[in-house]
C-alpha positions in Angstrom: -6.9 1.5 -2.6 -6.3 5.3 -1.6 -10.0 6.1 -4.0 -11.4 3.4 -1.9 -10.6 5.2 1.1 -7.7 2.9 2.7 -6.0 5.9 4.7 -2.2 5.7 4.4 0.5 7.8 6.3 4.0 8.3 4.8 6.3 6.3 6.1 9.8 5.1 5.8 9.8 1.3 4.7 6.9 2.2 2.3 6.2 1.0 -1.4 4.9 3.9 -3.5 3.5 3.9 -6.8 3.8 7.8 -8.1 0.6 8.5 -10.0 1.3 12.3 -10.8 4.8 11.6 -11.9 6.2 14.2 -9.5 9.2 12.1 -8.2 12.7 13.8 -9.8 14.7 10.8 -9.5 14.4 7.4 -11.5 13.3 4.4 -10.2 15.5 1.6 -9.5 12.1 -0.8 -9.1 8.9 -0.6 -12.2 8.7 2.6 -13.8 7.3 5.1 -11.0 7.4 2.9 -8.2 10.0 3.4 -5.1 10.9 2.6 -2.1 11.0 5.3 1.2 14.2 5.1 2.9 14.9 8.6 4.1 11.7 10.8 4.5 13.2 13.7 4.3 15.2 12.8 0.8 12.2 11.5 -0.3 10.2 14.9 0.5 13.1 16.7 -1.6 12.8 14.7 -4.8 8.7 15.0 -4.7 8.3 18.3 -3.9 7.2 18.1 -0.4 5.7 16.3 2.1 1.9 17.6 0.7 2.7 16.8 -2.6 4.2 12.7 -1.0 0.6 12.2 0.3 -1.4 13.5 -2.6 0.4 12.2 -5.4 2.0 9.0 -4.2 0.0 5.6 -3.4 0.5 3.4 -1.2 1.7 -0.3 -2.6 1.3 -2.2 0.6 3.4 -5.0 1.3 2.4 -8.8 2.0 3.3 -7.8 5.8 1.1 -4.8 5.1 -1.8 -6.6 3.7 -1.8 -9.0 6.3 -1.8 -6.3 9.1 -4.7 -4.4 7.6 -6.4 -7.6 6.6 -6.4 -9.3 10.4 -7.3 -5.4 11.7 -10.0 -5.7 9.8 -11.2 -9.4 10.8 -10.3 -10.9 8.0 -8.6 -14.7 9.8 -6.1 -16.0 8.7 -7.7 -19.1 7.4 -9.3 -16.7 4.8 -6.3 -15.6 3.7 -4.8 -19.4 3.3 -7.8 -19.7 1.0 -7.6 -16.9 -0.8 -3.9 -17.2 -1.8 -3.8 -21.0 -2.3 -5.2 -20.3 -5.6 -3.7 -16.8 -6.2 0.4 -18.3 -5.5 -0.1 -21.1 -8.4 -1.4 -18.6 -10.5 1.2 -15.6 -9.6 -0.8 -13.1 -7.9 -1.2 -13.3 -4.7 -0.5 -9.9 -3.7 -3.3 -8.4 -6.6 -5.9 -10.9 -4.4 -5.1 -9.7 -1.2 -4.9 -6.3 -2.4 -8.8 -7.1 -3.8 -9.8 -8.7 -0.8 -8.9 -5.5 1.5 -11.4 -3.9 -0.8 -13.9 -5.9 -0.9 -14.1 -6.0 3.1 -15.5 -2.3 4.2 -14.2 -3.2 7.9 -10.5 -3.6 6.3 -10.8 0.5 5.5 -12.5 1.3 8.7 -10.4 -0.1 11.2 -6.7 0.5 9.6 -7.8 4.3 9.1 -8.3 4.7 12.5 -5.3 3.0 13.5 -3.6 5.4 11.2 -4.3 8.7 12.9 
């Protein structure tokens, strides 16, 4: 989602999936992924806070998904929909994930919220 152009902002209570391998701690979660509780810390074990937004993505949450879903119009009924299918078959969270994608507005609208 970052290559697509979903703009993200660091942030305490954020998934990250660490592409570069820059992180100097283990991960209690998958292999590379982690959880920021203290941004600061976090900063530390990276390599800065540069280095947190270039090499870290963003692994947005249901909550998240659903936030940058609705900013981008996306109603609710869609989602209902979309993840009736996805929960019986385990992967709910891959199909909202592809639906942010695949809905241009999704992009648009969160980035602005972001800055």
């Amino acid at each position: 989602m970052k290559e697509a152009g979903l703009a993200w902002q660091p942030k305490v209570g954020h998934y990250v999936f660490d592409r570069g391998k820059v992180c100097k701690r283990g991960s209690p979660f998958q292999e590379r992924v982690y959880f920021i509780l203290d941004y600061e810390c976090f900063c530390r074990h990276v390599g800065g806070a540069d280095v947190l937004a270039h090499e870290m993505v963003w692994l947005p949450t249901w909550y998240d998904c659903r936030e940058v879903l609705r900013q981008g119009g996306v109603t609710d009924l869609e989602v209902i929909e979309i993840v009736s299918t996805a929960i019986r078959d385990g992967n709910e969270l891959t199909e909202l994930y592809k639906k942010i994608l695949s809905v241009p507005a999704c992009l648009k609208e969160f980035d602005a919220k972001v800055r």
